[in-house]
N, C-alpha and C positions, 0 to 999 in steps of 0.2 A: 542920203549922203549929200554931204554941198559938193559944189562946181569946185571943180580947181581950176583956176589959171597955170595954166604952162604956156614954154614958149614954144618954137616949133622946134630947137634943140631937144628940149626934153622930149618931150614926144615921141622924137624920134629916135633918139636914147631906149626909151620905153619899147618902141616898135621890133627893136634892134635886140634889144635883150629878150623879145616875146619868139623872136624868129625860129632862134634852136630849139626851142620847147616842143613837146607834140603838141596837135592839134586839141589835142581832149583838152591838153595842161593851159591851154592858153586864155580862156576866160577868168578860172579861178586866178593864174598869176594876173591878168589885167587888175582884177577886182583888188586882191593883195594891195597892188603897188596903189590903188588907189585908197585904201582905205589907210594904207601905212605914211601916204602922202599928205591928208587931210586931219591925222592925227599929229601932224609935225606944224608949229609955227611957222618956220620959214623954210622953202627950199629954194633953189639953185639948182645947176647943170650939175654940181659936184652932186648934192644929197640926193638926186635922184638916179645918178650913176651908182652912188654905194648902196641905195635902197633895190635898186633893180639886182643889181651885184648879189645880195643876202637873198633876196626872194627867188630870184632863177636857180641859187643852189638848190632851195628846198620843191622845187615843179621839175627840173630837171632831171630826166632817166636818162641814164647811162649806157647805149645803146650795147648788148653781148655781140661781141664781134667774133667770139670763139665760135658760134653757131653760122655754119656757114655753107656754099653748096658746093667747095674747091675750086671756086673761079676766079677768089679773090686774086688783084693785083700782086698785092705784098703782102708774100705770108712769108 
């Protein structure tokens, strides 16, 4: 895989979108965004906002909040 250049923006973009993810999800989404960023000519702050945006839909689990131990705040 080549290097990408980012700036600290992005990155942190990247970081930011890895954060809600589980722990398990969080390498393969790293890899994704990396491999979806080195198949693009140009990005920017914008393309890697909407590239992280598409790939955290598809790593992201949607936590079941109907299972629960009745202690919740707001129910």
């Amino acid at each position: 895989m080549q290097l990408l250049a980012l700036s600290d923006a992005e990155i942190t973009t990247i970081m930011s979108a890895c954060r809600p993810l589980a722990v398990e999800a969080r390498e393969q989404f790293l890899l994704a965004v990396a491999q979806t960023l080195a198949g693009l000519s140009e990005h920017g702050d914008g393309v890697v906002y909407r590239v992280c945006r598409e790939l955290q839909r598809q790593f992201f689990d949607v936590p079941d909040l109907s299972r629960g131990n009745g202690s919740a705040k707001y129910r």
